[in-house]
C-alpha positions as CSV (number, residue, x, y, z in Angstrom):
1,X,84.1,210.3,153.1
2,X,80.6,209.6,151.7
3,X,81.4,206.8,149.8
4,X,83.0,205.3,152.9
5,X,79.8,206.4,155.2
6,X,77.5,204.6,152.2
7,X,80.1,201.5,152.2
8,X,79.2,201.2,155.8
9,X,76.0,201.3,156.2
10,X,75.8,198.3,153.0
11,X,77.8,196.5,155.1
12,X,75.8,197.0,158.3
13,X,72.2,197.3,156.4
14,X,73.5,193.5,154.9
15,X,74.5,191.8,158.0
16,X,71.3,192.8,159.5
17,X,69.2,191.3,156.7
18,X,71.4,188.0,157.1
19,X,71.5,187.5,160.7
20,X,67.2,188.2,160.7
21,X,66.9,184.8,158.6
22,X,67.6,182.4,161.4
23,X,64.8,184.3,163.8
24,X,62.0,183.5,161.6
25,X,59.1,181.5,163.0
26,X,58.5,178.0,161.4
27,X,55.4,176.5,161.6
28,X,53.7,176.3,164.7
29,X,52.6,173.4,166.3
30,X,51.7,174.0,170.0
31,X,52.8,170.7,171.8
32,X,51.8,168.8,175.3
33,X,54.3,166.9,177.2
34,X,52.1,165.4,180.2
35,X,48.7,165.5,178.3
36,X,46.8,165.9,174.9
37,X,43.8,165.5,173.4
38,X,43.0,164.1,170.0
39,X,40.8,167.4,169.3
40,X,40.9,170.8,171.4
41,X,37.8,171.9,170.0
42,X,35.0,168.6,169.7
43,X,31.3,168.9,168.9
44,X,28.9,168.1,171.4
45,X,28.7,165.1,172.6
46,X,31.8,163.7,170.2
47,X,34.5,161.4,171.6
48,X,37.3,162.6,172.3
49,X,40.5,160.4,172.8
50,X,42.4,162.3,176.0
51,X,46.5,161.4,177.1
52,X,48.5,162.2,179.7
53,X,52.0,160.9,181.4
54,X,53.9,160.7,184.6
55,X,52.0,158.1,186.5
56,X,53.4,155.5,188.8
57,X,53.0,152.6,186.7
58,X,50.4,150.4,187.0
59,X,48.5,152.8,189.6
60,X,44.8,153.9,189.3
61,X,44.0,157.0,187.6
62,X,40.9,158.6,187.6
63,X,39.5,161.1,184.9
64,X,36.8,163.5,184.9
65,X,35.5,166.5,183.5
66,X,35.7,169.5,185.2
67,X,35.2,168.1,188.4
68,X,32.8,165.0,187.0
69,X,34.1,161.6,187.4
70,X,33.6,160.0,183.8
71,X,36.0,157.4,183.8
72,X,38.6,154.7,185.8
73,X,42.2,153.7,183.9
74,X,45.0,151.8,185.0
75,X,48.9,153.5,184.1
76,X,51.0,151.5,181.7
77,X,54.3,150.6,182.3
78,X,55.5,153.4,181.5
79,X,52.9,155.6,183.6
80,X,50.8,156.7,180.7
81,X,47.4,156.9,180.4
82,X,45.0,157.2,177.9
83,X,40.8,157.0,177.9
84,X,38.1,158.0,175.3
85,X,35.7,160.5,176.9
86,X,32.1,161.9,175.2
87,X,32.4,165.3,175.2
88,X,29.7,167.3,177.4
89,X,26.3,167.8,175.5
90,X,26.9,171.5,175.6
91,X,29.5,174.3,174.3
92,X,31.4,175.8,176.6
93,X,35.1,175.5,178.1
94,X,35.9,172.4,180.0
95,X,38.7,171.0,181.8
96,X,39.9,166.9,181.0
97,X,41.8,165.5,184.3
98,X,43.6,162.8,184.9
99,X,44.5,162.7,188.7
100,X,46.6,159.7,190.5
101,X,49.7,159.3,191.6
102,X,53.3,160.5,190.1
103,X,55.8,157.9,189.7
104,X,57.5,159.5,193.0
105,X,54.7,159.1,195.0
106,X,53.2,162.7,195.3
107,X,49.9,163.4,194.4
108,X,49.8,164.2,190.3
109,X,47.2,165.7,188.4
110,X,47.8,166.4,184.3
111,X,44.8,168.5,182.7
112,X,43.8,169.8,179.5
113,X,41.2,172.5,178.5
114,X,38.7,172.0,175.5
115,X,35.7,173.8,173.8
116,X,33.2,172.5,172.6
117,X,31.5,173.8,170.3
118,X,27.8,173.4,169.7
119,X,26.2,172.1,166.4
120,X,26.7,175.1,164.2
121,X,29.9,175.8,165.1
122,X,31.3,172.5,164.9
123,X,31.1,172.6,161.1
124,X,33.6,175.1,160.8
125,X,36.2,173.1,163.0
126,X,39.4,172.4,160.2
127,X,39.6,169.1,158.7
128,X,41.8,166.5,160.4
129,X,45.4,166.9,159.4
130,X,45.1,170.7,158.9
131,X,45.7,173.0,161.2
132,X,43.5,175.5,162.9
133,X,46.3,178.3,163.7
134,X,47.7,180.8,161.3
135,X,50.6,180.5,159.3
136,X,53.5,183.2,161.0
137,X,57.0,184.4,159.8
138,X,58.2,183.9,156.0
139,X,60.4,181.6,154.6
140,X,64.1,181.6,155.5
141,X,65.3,181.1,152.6
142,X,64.0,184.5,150.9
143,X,65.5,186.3,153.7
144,X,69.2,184.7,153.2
145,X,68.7,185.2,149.3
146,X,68.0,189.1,150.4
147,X,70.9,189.1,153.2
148,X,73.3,187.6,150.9
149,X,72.3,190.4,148.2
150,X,73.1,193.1,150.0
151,X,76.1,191.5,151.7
152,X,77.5,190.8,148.3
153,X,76.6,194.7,147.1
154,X,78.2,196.0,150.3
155,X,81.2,193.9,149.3
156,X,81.0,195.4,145.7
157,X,80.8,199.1,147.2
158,X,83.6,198.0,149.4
159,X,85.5,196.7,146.6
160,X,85.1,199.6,144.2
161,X,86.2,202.2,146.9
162,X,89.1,200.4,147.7
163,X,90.1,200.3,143.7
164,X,89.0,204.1,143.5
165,X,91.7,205.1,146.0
166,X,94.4,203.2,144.1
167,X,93.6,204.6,141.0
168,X,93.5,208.3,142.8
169,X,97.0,207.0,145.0
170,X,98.3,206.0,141.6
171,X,97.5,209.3,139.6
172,X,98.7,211.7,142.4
173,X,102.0,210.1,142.8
């Protein structure tokens, strides 16, 4: 019975392992689908390229700064915008907008926020092509090489319990 009990909780104590691969987080990349900007975090006064989507084509588009008008675009064909703004001359949090009109004809506004740092802190900003966020979760594949252990010594315990009984079946008879 306690061989059985142990052969069971392998089993379960492997499937668990194998089936918690799959849940692991990747890399993270945060992504926009109406609007970006080609750095969330610019130093003072630094240009900053911002993007967004879902205009009529062609239309106006205005863009400002939280609440400041800084510049005037025209929508592409495909309703996408795009403008290269000076970020304000001081740190704080601000909000990038760029308000017209959707390609349905409602009003549309798409906005990102960005801080910006002041002078000291911009030197800590990452370098471009790295990231700024942390790295979560592990790597998949040392979790399946775990899983699979234990599967395959849940299987063994299985195995040997089912040969134990045969032998004991074979001897009592």
């Amino acid at each position: 019975m306690v061989r059985r009990l142990l052969a069971l909780v392998a089993v379960l104590a492997a499937s668990f392992f194998a089936f918690a691969g799959p849940a692991a987080a990747a890399d993270y990349t945060p992504t926009t689908v109406t609007g970006a900007v080609s750095d969330a975090s610019p130093a003072a006064g630094h240009t900053v390229l911002f993007s967004a989507a879902g205009f009529r084509a062609s239309s106006p588009v205005a863009i400002s700064i939280s609440g400041r008008h800084v510049a005037d675009v025209t929508a592409d064909a495909k309703g996408a915008v795009s403008a290269s703004v000076n970020a304000p001359s001081t740190s704080g949090t601000y909000v990038l907008a760029a308000t017209g009109v959707a390609a349905d004809g409602s009003p549309r506004t798409v906005a990102v926020t960005i801080r910006v740092l002041g002078a000291q802190a911009a030197s800590v900003v990452p370098a471009a092509g790295t990231s700024a966020l942390p790295r979560t979760g592990t790597e998949v594949a040392t979790q399946l090489w775990i899983g699979g252990g234990l599967l395959a010594f849940g299987a063994g315990l299985v195995a040997l319990t089912i040969v134990r009984r045969r032998d004991l079946s074979t001897v009592a008879a």
